[in-house]
ZAZA-182601 format. One record per atom (N, C-alpha, C): residue number from 0; residue in one letter; x, y, z. Coordinates in steps of 0.1 Angstrom, whole numbers, padded with zeros to 4 digits. Atoms other than C-alpha are relative to their C-alpha. Example, Ala and Ser with C-alpha at 12.3 -4.5 7.8 and 13.67 -1.06 7.14 Angstrom:
2
<seq: 0; type: a; u: 0009; v: -0012; w: 0000>;
<seq: 0; type: a; u: 0123; v: -0045; w: 0078>;
<seq: 0; type: a; u: 0009; v: 0012; w: 0000>;
<seq: 1; type: s; u: -0009; v: -0011; w: 0000>;
<seq: 1; type: s; u: 0137; v: -0011; w: 0071>;
<seq: 1; type: s; u: -0008; v: 0011; w: 0008>;
//
This chain:
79
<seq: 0; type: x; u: 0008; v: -0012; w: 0000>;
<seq: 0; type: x; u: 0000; v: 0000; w: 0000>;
<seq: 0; type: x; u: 0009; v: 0012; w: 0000>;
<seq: 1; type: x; u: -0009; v: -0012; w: 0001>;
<seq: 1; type: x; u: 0013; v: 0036; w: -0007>;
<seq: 1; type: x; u: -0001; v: 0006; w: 0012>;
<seq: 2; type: x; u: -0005; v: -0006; w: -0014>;
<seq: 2; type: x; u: 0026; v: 0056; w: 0024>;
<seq: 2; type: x; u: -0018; v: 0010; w: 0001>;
<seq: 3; type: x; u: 0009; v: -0014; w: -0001>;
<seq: 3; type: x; u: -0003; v: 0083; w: 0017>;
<seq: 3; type: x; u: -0012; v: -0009; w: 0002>;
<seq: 4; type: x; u: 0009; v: 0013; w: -0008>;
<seq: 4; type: x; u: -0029; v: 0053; w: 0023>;
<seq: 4; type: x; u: -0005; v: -0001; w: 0012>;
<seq: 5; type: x; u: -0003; v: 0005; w: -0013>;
<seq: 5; type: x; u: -0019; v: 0046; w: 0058>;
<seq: 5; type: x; u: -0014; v: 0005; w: 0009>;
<seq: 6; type: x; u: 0007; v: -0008; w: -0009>;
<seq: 6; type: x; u: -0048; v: 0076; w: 0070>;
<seq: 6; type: x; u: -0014; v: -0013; w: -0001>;
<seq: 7; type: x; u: 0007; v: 0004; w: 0002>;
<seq: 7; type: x; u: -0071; v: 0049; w: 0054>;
<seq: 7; type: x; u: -0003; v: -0015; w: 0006>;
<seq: 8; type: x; u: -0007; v: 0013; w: -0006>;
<seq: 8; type: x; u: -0064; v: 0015; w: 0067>;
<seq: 8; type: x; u: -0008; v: 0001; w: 0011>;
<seq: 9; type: x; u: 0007; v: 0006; w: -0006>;
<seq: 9; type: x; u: -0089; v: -0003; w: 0088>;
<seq: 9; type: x; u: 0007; v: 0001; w: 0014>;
<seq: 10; type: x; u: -0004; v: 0001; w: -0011>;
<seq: 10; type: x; u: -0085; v: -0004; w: 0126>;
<seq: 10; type: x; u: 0010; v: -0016; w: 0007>;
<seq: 11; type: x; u: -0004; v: 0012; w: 0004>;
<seq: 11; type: x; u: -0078; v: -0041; w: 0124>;
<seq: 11; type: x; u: 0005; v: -0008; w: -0010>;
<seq: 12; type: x; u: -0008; v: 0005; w: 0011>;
<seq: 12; type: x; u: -0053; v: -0059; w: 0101>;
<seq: 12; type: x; u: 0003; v: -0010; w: -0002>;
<seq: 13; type: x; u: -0007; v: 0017; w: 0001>;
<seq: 13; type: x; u: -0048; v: -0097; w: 0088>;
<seq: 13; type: x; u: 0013; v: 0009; w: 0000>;
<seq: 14; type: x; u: -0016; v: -0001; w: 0007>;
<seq: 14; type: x; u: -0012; v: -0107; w: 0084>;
<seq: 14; type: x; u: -0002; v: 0001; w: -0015>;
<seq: 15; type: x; u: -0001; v: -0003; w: 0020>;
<seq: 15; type: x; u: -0018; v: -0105; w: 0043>;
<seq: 15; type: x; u: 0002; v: 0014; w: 0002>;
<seq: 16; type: x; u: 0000; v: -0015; w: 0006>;
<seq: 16; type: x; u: -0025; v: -0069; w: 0047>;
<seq: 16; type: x; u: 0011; v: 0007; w: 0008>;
<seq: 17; type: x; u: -0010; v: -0002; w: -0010>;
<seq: 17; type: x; u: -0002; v: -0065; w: 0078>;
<seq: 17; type: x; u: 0015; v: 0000; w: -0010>;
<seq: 18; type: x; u: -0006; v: 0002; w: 0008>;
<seq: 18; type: x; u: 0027; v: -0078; w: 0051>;
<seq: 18; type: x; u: 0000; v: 0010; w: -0011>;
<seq: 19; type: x; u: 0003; v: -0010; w: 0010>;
<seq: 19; type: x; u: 0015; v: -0057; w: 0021>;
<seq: 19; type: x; u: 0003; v: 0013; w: 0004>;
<seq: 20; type: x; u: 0003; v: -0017; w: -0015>;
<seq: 20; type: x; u: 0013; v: -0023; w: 0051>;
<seq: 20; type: x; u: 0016; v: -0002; w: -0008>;
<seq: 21; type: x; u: -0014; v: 0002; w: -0001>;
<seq: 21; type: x; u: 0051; v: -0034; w: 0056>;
<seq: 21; type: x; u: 0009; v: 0000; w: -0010>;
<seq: 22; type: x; u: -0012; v: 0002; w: 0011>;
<seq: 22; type: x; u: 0066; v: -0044; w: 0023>;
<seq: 22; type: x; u: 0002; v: -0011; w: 0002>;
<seq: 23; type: x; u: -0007; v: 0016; w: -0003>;
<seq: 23; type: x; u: 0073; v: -0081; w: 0038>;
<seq: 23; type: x; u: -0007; v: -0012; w: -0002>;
<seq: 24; type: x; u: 0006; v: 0013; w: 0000>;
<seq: 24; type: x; u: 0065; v: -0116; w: 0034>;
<seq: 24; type: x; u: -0007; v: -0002; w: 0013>;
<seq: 25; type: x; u: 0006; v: 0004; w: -0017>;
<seq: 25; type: x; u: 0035; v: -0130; w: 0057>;
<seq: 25; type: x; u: 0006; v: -0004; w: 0010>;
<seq: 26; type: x; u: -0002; v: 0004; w: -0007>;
<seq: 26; type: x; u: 0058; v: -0148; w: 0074>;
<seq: 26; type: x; u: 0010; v: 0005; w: 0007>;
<seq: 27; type: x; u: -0006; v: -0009; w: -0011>;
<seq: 27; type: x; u: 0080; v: -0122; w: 0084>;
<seq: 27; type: x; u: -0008; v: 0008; w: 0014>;
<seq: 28; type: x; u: 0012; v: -0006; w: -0010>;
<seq: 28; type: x; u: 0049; v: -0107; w: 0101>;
<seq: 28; type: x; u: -0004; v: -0011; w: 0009>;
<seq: 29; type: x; u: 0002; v: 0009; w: -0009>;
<seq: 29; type: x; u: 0042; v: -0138; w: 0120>;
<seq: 29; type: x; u: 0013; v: -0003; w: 0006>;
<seq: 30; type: x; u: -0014; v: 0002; w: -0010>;
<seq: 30; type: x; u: 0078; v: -0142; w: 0132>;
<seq: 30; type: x; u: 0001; v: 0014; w: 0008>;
<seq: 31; type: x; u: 0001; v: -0010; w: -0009>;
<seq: 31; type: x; u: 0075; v: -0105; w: 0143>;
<seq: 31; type: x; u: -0006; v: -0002; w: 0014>;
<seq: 32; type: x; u: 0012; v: 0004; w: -0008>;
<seq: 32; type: x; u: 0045; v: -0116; w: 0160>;
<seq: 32; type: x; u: 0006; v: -0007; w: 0013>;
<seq: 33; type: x; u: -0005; v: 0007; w: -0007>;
<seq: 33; type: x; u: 0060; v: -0141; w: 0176>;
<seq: 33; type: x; u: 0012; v: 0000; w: 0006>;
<seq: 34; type: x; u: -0009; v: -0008; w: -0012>;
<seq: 34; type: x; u: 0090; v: -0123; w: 0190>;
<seq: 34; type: x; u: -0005; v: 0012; w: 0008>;
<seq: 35; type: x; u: 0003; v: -0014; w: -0010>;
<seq: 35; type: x; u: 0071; v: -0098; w: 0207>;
<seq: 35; type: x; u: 0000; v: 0012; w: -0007>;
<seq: 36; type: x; u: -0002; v: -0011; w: 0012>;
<seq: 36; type: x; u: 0076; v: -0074; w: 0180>;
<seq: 36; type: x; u: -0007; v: 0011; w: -0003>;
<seq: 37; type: x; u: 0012; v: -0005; w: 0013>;
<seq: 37; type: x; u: 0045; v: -0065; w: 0165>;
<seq: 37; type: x; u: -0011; v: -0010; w: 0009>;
<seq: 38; type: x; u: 0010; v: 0007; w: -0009>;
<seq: 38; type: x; u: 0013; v: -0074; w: 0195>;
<seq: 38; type: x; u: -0008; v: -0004; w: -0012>;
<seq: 39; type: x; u: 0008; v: 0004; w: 0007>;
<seq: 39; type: x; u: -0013; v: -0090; w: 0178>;
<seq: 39; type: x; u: -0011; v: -0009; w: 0011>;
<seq: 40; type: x; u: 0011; v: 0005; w: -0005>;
<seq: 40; type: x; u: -0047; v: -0101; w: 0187>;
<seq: 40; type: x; u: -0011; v: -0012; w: -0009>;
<seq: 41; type: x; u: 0011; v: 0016; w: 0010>;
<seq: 41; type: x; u: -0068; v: -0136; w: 0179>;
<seq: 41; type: x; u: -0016; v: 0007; w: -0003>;
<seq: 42; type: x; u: 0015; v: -0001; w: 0005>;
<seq: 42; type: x; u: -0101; v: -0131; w: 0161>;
<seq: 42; type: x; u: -0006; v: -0013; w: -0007>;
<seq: 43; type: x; u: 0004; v: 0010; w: 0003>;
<seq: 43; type: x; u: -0113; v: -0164; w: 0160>;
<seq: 43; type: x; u: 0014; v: -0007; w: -0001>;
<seq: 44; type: x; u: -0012; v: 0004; w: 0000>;
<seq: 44; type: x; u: -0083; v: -0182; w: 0146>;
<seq: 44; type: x; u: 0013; v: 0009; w: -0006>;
<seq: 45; type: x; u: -0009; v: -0010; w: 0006>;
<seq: 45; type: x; u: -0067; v: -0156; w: 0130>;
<seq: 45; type: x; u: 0007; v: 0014; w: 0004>;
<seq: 46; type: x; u: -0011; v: -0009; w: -0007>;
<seq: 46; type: x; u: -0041; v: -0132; w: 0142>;
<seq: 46; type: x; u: -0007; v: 0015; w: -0004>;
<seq: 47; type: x; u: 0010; v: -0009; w: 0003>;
<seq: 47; type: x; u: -0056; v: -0098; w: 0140>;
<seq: 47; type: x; u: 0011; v: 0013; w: 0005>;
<seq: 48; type: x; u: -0013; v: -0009; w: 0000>;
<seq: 48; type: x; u: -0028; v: -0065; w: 0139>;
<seq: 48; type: x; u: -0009; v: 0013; w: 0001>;
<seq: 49; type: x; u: 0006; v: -0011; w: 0000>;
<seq: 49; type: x; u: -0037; v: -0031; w: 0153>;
<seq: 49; type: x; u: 0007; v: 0010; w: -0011>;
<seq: 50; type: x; u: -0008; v: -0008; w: 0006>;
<seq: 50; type: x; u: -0031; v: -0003; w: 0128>;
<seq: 50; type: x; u: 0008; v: 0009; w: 0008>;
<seq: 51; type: x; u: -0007; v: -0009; w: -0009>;
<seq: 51; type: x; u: -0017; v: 0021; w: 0160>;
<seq: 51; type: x; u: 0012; v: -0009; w: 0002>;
<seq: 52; type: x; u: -0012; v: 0012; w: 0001>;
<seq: 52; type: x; u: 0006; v: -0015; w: 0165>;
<seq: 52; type: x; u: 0013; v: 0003; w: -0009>;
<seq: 53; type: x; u: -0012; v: 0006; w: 0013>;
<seq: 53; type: x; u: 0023; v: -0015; w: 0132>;
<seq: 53; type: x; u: 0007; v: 0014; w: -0004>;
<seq: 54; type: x; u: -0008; v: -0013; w: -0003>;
<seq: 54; type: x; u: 0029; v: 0025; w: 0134>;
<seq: 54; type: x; u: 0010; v: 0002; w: 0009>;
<seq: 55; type: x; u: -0008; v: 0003; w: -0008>;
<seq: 55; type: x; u: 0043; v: 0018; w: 0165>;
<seq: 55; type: x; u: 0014; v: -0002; w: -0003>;
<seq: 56; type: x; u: -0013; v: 0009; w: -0002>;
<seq: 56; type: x; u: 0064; v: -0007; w: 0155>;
<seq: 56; type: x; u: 0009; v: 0008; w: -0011>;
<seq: 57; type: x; u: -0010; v: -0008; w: 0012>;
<seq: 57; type: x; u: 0077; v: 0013; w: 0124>;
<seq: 57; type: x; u: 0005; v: 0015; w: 0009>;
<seq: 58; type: x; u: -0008; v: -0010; w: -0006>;
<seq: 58; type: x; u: 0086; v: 0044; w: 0147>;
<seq: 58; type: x; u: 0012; v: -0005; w: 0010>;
<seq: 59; type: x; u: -0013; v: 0003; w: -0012>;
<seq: 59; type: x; u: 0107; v: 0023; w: 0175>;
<seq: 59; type: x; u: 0012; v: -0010; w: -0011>;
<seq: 60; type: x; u: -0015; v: 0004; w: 0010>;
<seq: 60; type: x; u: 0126; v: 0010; w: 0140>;
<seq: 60; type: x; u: 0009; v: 0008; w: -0006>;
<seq: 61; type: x; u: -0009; v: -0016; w: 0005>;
<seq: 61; type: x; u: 0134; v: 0047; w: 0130>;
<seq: 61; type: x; u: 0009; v: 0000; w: 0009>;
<seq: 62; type: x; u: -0012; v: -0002; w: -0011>;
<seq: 62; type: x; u: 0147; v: 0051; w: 0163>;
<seq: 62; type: x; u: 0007; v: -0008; w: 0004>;
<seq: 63; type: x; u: -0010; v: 0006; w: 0002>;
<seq: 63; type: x; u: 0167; v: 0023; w: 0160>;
<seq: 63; type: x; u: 0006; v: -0001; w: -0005>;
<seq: 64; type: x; u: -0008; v: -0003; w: 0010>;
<seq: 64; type: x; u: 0179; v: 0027; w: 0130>;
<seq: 64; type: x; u: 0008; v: 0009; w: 0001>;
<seq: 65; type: x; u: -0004; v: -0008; w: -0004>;
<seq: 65; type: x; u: 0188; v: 0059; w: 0141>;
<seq: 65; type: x; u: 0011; v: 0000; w: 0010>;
<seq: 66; type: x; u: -0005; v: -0005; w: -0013>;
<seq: 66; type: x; u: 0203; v: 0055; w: 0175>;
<seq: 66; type: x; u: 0011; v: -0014; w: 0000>;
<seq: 67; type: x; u: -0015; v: 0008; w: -0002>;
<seq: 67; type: x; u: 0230; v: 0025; w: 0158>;
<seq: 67; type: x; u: 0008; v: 0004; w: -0007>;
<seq: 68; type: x; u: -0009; v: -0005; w: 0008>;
<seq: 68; type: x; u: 0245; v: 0047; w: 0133>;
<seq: 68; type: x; u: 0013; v: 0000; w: 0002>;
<seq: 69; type: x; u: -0015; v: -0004; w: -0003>;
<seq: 69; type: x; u: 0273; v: 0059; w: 0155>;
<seq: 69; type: x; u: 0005; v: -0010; w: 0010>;
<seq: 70; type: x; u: -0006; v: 0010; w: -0010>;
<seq: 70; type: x; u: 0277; v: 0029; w: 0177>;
<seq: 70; type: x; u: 0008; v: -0015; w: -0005>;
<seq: 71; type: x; u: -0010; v: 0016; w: 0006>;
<seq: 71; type: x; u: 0304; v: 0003; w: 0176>;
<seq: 71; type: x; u: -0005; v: -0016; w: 0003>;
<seq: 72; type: x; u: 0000; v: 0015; w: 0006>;
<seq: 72; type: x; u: 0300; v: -0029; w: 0162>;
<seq: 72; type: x; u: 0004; v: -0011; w: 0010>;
<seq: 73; type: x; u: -0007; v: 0010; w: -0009>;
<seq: 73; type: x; u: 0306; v: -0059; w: 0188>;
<seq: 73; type: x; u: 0010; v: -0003; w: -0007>;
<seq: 74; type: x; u: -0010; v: 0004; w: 0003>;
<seq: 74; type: x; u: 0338; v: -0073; w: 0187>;
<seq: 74; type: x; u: 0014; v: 0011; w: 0000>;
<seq: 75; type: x; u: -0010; v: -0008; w: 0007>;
<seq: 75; type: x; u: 0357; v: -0037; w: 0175>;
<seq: 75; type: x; u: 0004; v: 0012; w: 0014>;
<seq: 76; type: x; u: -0003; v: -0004; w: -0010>;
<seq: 76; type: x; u: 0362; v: -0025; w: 0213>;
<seq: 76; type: x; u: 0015; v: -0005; w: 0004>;
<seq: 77; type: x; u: -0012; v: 0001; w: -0002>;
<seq: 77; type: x; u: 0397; v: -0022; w: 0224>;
<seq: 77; type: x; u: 0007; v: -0007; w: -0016>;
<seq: 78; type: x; u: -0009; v: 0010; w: 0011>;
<seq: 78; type: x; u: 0412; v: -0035; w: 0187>;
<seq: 78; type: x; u: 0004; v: 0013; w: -0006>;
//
């Protein structure tokens, strides 16, 4: 889906569209899922993704992205 979309986007999200949102394969979205990543909620049998969730999770990845730029790499301490 295109960025400018996002205002549109149901309150509730399968993983297909959760995937699609992201750019990623479903089953990166279920491994999210399943590290704690990306909460998710059952609706019947099916995993069910808040859109506030998946904004979430995309802002605490900026600010990760961000906040490893200038930090050293394991291993490259004292060498």
């Amino acid at each position: 889906m295109p960025e400018s979309s996002n205002n549109n986007l149901p309150v509730l999200l399968t993983v297909e569209e959760t995937a699609r949102c992201l750019r990623v394969h479903y089953k990166t979205v279920y491994n999210l899922i399943r590290s704690g990543e990306l909460p998710s909620s059952y609706v019947g049998r099916q995993h069910r993704i808040r859109k506030e969730d998946i904004e979430e999770y995309l802002r605490r990845q900026e600010t990760n992205k961000a906040g490893t730029t200038d930090e050293e790499t394991p291993g490259e301490a004292g060498n």
